[in-house]
GUVOTI-836181 format. One line per field, with one value per atom (N, C-alpha, C): residue number from 1; residue in three letters; chain; atom name; x, y, z. Coordinates in Angstrom, 2 decimals, always signed. Example, Ala and Ser with C-alpha at 12.3 -4.5 7.8 and 13.67 -1.06 7.14 Angstrom:
REM GUVOTI-836181
resi = 1  1  1  2  2  2
resn = Ala  Ala  Ala  Ser  Ser  Ser
chain = A  A  A  A  A  A
name = N  CA  C  N  CA  C
x = +13.19  +12.30  +13.20  +12.85  +13.67  +12.90
y = -5.69  -4.50  -3.30  -2.25  -1.06  +0.03
z = +7.80  +7.80  +7.80  +7.08  +7.14  +7.87
***
This chain:
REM GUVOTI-836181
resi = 1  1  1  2  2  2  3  3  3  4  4  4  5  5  5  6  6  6  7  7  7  8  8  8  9  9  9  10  10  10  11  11  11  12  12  12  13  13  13  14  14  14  15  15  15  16  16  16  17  17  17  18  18  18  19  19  19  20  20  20  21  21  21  22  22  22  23  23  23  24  24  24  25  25  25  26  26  26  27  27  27  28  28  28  29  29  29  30  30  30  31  31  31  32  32  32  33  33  33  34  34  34  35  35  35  36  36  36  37  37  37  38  38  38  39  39  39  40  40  40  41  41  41  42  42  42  43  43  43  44  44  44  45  45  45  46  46  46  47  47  47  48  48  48  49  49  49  50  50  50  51  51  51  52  52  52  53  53  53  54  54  54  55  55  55  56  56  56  57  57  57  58  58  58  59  59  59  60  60  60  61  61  61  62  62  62  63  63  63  64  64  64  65  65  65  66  66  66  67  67  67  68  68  68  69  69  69  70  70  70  71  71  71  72  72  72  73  73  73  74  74  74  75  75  75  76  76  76  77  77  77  78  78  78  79  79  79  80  80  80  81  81  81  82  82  82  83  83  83  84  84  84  85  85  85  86  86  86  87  87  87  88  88  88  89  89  89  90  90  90  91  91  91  92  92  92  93  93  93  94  94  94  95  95  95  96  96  96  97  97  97  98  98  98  99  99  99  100  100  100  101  101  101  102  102  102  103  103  103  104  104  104  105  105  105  106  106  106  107  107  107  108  108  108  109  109  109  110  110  110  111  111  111  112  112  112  113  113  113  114  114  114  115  115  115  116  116  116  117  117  117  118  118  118  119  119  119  120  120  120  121  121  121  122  122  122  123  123  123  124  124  124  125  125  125  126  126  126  127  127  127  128  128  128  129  129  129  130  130  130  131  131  131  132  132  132  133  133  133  134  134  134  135  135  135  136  136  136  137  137  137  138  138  138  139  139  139  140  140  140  141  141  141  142  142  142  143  143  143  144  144  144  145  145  145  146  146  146  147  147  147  148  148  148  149  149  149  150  150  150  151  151  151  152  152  152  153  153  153  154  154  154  155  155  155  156  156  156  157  157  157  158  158  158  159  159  159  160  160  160  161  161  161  162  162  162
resn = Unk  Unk  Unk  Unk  Unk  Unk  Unk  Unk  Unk  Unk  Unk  Unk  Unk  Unk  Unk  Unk  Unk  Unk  Unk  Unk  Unk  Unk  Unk  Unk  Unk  Unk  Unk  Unk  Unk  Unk  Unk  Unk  Unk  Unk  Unk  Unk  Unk  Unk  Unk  Unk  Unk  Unk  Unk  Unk  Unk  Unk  Unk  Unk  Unk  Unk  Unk  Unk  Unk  Unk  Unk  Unk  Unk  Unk  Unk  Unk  Unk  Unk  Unk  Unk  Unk  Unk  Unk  Unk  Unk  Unk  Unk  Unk  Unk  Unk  Unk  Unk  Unk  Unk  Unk  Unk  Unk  Unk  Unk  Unk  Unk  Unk  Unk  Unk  Unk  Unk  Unk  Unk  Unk  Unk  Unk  Unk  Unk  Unk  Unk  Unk  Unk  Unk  Unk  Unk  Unk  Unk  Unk  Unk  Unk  Unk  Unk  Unk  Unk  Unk  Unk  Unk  Unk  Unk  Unk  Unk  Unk  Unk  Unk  Unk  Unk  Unk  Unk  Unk  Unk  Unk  Unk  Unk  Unk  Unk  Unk  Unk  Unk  Unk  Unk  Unk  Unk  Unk  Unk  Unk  Unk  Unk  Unk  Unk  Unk  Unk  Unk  Unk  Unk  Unk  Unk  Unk  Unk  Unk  Unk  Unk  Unk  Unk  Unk  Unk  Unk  Unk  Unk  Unk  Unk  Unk  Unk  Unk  Unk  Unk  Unk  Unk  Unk  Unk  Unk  Unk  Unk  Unk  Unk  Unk  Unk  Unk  Unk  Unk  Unk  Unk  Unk  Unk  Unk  Unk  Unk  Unk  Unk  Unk  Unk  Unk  Unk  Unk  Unk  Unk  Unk  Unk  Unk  Unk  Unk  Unk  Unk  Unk  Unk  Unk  Unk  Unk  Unk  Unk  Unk  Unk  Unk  Unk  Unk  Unk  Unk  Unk  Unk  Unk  Unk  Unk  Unk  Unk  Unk  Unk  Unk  Unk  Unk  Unk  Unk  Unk  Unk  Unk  Unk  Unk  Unk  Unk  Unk  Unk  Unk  Unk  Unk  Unk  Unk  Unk  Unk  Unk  Unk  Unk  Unk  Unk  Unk  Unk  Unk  Unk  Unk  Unk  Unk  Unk  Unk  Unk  Unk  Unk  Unk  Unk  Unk  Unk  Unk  Unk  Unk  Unk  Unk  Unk  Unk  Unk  Unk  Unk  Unk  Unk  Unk  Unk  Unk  Unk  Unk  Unk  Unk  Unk  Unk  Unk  Unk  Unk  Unk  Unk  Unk  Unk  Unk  Unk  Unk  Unk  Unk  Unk  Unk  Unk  Unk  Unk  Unk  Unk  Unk  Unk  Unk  Unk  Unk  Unk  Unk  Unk  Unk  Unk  Unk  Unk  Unk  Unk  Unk  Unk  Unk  Unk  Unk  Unk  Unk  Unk  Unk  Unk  Unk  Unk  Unk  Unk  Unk  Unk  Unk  Unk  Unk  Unk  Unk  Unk  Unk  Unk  Unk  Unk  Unk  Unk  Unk  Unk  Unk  Unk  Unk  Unk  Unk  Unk  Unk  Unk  Unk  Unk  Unk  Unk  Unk  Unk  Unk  Unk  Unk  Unk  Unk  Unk  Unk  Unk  Unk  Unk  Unk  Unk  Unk  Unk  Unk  Unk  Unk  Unk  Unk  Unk  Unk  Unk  Unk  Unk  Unk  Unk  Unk  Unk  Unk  Unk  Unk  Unk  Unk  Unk  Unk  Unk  Unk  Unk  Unk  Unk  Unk  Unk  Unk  Unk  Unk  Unk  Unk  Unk  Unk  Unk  Unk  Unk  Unk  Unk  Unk  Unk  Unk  Unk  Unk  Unk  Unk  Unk  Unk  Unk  Unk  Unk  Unk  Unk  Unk  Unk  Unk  Unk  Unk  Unk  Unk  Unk  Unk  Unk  Unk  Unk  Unk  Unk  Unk  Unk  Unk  Unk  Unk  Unk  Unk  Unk  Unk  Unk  Unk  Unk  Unk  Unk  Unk  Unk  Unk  Unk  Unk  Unk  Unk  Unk  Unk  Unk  Unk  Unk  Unk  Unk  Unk  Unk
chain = A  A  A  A  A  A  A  A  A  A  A  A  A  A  A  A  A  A  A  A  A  A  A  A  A  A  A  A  A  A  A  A  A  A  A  A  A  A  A  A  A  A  A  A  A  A  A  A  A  A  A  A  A  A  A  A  A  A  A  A  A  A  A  A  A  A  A  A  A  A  A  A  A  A  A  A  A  A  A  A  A  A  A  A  A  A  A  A  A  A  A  A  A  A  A  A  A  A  A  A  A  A  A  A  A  A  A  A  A  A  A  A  A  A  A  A  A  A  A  A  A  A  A  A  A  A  A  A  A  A  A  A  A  A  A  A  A  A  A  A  A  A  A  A  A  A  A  A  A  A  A  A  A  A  A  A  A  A  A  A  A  A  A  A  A  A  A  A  A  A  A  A  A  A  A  A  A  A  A  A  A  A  A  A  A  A  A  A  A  A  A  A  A  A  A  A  A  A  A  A  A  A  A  A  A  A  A  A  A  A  A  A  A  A  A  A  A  A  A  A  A  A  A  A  A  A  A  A  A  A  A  A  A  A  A  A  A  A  A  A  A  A  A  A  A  A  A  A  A  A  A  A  A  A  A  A  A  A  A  A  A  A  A  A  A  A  A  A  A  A  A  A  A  A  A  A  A  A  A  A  A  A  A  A  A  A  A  A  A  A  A  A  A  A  A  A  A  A  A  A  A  A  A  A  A  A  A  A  A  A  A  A  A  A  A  A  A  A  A  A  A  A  A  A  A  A  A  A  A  A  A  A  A  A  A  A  A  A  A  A  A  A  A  A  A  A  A  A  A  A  A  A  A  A  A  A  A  A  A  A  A  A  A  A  A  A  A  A  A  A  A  A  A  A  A  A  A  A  A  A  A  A  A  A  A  A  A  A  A  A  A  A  A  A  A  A  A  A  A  A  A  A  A  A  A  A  A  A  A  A  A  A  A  A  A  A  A  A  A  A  A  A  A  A  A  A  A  A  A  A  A  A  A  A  A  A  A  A  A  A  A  A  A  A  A  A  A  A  A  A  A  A  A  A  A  A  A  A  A  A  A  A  A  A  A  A  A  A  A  A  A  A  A  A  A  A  A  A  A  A  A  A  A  A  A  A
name = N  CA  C  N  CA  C  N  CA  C  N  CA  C  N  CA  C  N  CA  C  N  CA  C  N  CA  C  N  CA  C  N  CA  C  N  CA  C  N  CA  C  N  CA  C  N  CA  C  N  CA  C  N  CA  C  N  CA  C  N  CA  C  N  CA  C  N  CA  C  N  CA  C  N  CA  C  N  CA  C  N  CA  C  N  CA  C  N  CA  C  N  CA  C  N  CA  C  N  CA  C  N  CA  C  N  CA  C  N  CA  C  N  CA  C  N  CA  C  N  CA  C  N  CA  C  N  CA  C  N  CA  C  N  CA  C  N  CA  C  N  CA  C  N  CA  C  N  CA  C  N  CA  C  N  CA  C  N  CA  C  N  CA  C  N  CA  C  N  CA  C  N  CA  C  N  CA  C  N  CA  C  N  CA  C  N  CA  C  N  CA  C  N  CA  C  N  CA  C  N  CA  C  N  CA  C  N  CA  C  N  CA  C  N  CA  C  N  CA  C  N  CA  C  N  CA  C  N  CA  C  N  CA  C  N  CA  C  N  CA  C  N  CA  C  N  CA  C  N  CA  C  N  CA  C  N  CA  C  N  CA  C  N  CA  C  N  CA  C  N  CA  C  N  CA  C  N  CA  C  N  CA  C  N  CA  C  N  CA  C  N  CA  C  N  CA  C  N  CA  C  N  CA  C  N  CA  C  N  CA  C  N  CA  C  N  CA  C  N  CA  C  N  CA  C  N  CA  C  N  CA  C  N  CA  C  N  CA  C  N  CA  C  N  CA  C  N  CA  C  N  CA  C  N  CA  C  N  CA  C  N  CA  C  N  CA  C  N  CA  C  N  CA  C  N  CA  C  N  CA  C  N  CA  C  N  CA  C  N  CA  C  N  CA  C  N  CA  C  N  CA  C  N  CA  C  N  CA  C  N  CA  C  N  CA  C  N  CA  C  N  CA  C  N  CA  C  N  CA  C  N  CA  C  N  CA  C  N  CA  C  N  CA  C  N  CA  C  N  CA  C  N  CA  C  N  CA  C  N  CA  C  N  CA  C  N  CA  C  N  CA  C  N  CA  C  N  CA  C  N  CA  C  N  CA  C  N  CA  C  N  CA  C  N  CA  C  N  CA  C  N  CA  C  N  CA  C  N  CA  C  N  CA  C  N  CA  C  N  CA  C  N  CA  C  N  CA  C  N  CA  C  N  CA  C  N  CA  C  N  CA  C  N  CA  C  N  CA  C  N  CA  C  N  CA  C  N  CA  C  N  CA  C  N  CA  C
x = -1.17  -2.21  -3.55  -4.37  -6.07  -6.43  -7.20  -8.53  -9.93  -10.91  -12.00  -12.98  -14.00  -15.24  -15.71  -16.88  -17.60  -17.69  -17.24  -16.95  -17.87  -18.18  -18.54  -17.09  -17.69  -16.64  -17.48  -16.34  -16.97  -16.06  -16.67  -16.60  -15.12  -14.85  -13.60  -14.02  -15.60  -16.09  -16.52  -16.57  -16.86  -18.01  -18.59  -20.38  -20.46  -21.06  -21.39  -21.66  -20.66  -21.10  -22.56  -22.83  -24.38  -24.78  -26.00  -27.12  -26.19  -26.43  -25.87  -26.95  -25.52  -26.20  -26.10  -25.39  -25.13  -23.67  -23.06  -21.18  -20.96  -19.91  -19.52  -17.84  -17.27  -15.87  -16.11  -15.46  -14.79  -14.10  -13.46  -11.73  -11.84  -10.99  -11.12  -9.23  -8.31  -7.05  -6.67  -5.39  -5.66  -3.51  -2.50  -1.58  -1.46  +0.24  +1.05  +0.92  +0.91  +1.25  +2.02  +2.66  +3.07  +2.65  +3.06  +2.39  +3.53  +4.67  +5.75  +6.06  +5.73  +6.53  +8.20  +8.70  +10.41  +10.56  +10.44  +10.89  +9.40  +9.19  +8.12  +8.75  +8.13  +8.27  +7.83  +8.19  +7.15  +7.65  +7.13  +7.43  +6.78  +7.69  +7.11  +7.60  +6.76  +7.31  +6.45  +7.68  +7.51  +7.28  +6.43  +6.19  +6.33  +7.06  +7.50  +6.29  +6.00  +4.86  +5.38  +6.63  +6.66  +7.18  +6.83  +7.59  +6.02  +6.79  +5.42  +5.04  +3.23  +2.65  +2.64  +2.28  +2.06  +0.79  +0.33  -1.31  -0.64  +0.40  +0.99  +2.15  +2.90  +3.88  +3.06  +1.89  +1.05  +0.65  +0.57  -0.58  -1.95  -2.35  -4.16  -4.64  -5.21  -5.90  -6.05  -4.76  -5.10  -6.15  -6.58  -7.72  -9.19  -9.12  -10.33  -9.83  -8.41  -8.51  -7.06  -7.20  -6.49  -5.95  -4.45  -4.02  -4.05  -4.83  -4.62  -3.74  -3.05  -2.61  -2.03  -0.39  +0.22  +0.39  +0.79  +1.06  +2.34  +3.24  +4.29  +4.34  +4.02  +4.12  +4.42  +5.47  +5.46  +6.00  +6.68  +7.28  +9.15  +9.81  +11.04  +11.21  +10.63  +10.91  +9.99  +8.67  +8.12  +7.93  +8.17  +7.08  +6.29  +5.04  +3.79  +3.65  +3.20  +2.61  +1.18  +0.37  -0.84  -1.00  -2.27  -2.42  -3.79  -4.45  -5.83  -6.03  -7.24  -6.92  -9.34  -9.63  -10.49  -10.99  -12.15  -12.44  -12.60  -12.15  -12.53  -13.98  -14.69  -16.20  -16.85  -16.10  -16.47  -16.04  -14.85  -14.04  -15.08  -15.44  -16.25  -15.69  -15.74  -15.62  -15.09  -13.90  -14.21  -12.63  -12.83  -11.76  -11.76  -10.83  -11.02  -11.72  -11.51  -12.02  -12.58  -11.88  -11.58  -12.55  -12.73  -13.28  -14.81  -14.96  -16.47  -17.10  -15.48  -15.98  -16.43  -15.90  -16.41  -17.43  -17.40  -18.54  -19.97  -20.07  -20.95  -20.96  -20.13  -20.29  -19.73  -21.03  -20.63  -19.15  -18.39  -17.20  -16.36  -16.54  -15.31  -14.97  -13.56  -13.28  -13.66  -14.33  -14.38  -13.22  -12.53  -11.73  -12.03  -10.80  -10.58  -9.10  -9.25  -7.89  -6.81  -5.93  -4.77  -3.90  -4.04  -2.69  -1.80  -1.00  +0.09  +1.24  +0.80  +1.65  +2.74  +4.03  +5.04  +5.35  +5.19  +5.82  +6.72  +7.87  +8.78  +8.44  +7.92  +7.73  +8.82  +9.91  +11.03  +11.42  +11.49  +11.66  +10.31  +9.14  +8.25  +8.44  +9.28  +9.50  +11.11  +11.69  +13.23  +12.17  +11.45  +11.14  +9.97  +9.66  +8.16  +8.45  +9.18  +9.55  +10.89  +10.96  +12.17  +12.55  +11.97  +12.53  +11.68  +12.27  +11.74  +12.61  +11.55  +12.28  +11.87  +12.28  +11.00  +12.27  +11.76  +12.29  +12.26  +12.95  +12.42  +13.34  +12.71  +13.73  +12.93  +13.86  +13.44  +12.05  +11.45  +10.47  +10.46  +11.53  +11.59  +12.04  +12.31  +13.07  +11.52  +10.41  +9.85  +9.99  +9.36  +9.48  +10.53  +11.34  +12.90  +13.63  +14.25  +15.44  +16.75  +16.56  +17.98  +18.85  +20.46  +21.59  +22.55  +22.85  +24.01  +25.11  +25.76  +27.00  +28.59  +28.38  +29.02  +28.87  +29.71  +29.27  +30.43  +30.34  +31.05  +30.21  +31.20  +30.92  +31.44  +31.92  +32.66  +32.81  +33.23  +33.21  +34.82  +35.77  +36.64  +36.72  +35.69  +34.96  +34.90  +34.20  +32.97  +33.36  +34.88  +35.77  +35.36  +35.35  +35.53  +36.62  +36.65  +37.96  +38.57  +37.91  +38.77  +39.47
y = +11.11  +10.78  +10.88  +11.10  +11.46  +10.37  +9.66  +8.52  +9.22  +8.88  +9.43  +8.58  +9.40  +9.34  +10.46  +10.94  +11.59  +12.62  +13.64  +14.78  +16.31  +16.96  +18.43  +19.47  +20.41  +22.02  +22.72  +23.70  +24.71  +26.20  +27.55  +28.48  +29.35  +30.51  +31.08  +31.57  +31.15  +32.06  +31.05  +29.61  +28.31  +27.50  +28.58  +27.60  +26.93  +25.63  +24.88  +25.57  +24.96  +25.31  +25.01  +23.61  +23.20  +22.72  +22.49  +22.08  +20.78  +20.54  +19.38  +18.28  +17.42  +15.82  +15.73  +16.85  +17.04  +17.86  +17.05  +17.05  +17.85  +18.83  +18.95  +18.59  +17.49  +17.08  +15.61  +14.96  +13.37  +13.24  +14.21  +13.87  +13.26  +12.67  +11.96  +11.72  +12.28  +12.12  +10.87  +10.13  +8.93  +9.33  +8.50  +8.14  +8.13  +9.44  +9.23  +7.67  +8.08  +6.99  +7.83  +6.70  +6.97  +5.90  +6.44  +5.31  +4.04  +4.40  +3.49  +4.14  +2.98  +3.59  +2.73  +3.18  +2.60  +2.50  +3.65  +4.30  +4.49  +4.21  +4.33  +4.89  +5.33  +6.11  +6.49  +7.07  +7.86  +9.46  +10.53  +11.71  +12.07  +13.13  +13.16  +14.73  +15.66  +16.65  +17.58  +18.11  +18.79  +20.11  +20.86  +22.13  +23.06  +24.18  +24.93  +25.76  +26.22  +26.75  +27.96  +28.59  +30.05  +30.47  +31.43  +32.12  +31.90  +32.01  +31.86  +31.00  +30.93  +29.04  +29.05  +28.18  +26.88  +28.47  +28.44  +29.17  +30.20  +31.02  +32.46  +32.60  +31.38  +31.43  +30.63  +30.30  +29.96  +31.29  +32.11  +33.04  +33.09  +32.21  +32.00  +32.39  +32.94  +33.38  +32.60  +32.71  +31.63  +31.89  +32.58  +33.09  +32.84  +31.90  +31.86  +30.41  +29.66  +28.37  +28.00  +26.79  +25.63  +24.64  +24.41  +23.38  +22.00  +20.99  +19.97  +18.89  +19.06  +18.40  +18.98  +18.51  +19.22  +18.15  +18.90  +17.74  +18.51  +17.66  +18.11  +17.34  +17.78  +16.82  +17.44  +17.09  +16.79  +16.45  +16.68  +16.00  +16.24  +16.42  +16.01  +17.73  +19.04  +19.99  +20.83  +20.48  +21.74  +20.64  +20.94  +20.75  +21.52  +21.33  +22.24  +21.96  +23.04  +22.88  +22.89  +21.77  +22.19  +21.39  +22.78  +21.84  +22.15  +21.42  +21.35  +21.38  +22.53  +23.73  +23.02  +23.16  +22.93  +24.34  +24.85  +26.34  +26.40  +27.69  +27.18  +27.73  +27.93  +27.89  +26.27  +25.89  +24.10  +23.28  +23.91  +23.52  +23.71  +22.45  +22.67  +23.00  +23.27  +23.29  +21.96  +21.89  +20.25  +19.14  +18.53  +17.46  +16.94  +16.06  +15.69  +15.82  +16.79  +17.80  +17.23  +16.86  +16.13  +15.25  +14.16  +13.06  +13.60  +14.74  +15.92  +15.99  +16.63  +17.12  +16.24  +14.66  +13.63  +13.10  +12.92  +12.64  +13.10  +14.22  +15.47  +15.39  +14.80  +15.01  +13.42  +12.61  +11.40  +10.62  +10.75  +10.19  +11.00  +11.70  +12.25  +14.08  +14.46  +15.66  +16.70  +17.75  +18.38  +19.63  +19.78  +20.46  +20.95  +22.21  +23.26  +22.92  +22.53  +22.94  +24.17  +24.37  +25.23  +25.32  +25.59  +25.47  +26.43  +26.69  +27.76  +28.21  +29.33  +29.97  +30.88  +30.95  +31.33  +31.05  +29.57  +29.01  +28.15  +28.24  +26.90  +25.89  +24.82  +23.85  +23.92  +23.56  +23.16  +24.50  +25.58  +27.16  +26.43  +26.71  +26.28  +25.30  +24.16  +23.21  +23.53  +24.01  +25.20  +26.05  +26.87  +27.92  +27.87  +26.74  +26.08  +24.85  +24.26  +23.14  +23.05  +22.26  +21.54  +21.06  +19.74  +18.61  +18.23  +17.98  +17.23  +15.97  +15.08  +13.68  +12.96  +12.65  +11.93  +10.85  +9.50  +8.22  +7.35  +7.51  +6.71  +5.54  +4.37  +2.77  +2.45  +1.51  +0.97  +0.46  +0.29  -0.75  -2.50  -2.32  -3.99  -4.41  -3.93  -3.98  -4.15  -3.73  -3.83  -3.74  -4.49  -4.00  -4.78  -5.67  -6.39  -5.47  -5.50  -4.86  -4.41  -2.99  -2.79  -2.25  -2.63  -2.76  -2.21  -0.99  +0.11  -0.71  -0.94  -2.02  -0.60  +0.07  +1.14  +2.52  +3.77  +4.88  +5.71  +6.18  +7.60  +8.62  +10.01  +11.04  +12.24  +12.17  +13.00  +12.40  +13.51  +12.40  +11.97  +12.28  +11.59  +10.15  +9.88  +8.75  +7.82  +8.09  +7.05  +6.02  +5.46  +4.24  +3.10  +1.94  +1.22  +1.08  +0.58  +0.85  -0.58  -1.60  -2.98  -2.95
z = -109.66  -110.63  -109.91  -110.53  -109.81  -110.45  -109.74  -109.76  -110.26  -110.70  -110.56  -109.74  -108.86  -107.88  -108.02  -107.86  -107.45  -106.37  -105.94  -104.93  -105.08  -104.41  -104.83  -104.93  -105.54  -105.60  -105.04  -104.85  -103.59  -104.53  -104.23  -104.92  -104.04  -104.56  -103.76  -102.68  -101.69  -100.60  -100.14  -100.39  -99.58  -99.62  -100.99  -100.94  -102.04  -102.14  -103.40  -104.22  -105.35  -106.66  -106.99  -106.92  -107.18  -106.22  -105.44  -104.52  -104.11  -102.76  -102.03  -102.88  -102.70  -103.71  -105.21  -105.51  -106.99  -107.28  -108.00  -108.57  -109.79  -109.61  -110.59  -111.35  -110.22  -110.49  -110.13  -111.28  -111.20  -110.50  -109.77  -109.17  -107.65  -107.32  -106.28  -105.96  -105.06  -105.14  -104.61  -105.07  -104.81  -104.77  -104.55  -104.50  -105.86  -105.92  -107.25  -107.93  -108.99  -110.28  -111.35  -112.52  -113.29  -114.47  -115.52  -116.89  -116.45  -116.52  -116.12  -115.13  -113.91  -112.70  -112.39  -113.05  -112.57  -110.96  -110.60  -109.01  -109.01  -107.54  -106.02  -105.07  -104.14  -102.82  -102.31  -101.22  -100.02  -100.04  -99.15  -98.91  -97.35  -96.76  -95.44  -95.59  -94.78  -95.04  -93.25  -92.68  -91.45  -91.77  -91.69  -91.64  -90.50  -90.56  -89.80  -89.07  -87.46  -86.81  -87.07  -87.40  -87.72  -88.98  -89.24  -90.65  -91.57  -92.58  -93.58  -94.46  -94.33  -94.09  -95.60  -95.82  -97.30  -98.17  -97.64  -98.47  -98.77  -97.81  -97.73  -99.24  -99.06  -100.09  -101.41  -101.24  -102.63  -103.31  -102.25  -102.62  -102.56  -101.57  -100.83  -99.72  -99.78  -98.31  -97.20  -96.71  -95.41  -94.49  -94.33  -93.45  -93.93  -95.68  -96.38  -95.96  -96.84  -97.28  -96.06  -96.02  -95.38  -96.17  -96.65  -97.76  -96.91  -97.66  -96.99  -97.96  -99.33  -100.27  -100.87  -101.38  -102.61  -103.42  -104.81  -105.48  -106.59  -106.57  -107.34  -108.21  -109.44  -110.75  -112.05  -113.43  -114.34  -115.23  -116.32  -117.24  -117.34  -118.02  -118.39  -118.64  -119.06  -119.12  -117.68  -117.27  -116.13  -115.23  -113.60  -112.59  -112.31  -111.88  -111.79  -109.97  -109.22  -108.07  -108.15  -107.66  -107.08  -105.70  -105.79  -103.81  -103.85  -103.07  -102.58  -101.19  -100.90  -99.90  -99.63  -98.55  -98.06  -97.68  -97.65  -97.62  -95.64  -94.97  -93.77  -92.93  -94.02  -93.61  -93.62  -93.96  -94.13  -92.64  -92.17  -90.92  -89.76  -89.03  -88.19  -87.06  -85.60  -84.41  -83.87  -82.76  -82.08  -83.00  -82.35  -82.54  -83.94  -84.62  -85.99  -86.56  -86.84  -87.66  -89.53  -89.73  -91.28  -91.60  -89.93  -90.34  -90.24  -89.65  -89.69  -90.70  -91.25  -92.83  -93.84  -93.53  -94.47  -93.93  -92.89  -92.72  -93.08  -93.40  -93.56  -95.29  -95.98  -97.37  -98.06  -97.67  -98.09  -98.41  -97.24  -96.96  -97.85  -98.34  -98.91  -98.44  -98.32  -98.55  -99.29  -99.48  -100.69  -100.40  -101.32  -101.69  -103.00  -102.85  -104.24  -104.39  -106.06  -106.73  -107.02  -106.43  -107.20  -107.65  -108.67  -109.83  -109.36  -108.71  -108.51  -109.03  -110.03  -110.99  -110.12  -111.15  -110.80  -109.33  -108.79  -107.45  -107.73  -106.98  -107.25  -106.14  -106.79  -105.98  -104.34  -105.08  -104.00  -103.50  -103.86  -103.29  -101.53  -101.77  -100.90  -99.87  -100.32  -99.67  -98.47  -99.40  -98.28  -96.94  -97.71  -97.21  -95.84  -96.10  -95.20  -94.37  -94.63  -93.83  -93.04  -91.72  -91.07  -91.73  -91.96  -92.51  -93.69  -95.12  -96.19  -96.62  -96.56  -97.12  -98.10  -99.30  -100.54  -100.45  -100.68  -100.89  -101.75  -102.68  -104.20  -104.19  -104.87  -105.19  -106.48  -106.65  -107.94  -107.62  -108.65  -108.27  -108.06  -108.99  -108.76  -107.82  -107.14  -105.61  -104.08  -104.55  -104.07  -102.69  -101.72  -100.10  -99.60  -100.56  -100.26  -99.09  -97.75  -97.17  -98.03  -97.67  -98.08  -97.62  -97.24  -96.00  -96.77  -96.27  -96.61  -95.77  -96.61  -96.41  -96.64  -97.30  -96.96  -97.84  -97.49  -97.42  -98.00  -98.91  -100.10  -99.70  -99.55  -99.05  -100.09  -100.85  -101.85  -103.11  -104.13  -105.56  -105.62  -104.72  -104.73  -104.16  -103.54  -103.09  -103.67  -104.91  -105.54  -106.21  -106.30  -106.34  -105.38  -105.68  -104.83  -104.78  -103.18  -102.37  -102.46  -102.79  -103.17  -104.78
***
């Protein structure tokens, strides 16, 4: 879910849309939500140093843009991919880099949106990563411990064994 604040856009070649100090997007990304969130979770996701990167299998010019955000979201019939990609004429020189870039544009990131047609989310996620892990619980369960007391491996399994 997007929050709204105040941020700039930047064009497909890296320069403000409008004069520094003046917005043309509400958006501000903030941590998934849902209207009803049943299930919460986390996601961690390792990206592979060879083969081909996140921008490549989007279809973006990695050599223009840098993805710093995906977002996999939608309803009961489509998921949609988008990701938000930082232009790298914006990328300064030098160590943390990021906190440069906010620094330089009133604490926030500016990024570009992409909607990425004909991508399968999870095709991307096989194809680009070591390791992917998303972790969902109920919600009502909140940050309670929870102790795998035991373990089914097959659906001939899924009996309890008492």
């Amino acid at each position: 879910m997007w929050h709204l604040k105040r941020c700039p856009f930047f064009d497909q070649q890296g320069e403000r849309v409008k004069e520094k100090g003046t917005h043309m997007s509400d958006l501000l990304v903030a941590d998934s939500a849902a209207v009803y969130p049943r299930w919460t979770g986390t996601a961690q996701f390792d990206q592979k140093l060879d083969g081909i990167s996140n921008e490549e299998h989007v279809g973006i010019d990695q050599d223009q843009w840098m993805i710093v955000s995906a977002e996999i979201g939608g309803g009961e019939h489509e998921h949609r991919l988008r990701v938000l990609a930082v232009h790298r004429s914006q990328i300064p020189e030098g160590d943390d880099v990021f906190a440069l870039i906010a620094e330089a544009n009133g604490g926030v990131i500016p990024v570009t949106e992409f909607l990425a047609h004909d991508v399968d989310a999870y095709d991307l996620l096989r194809s680009t990563s070591h390791i992917f892990k998303l972790h969902l619980r109920r919600q009502e369960t909140g940050n309670l411990p929870l102790n795998v007391v035991a373990h089914f491996d097959s659906p001939q399994g899924w009996e309890d064994p008492e």
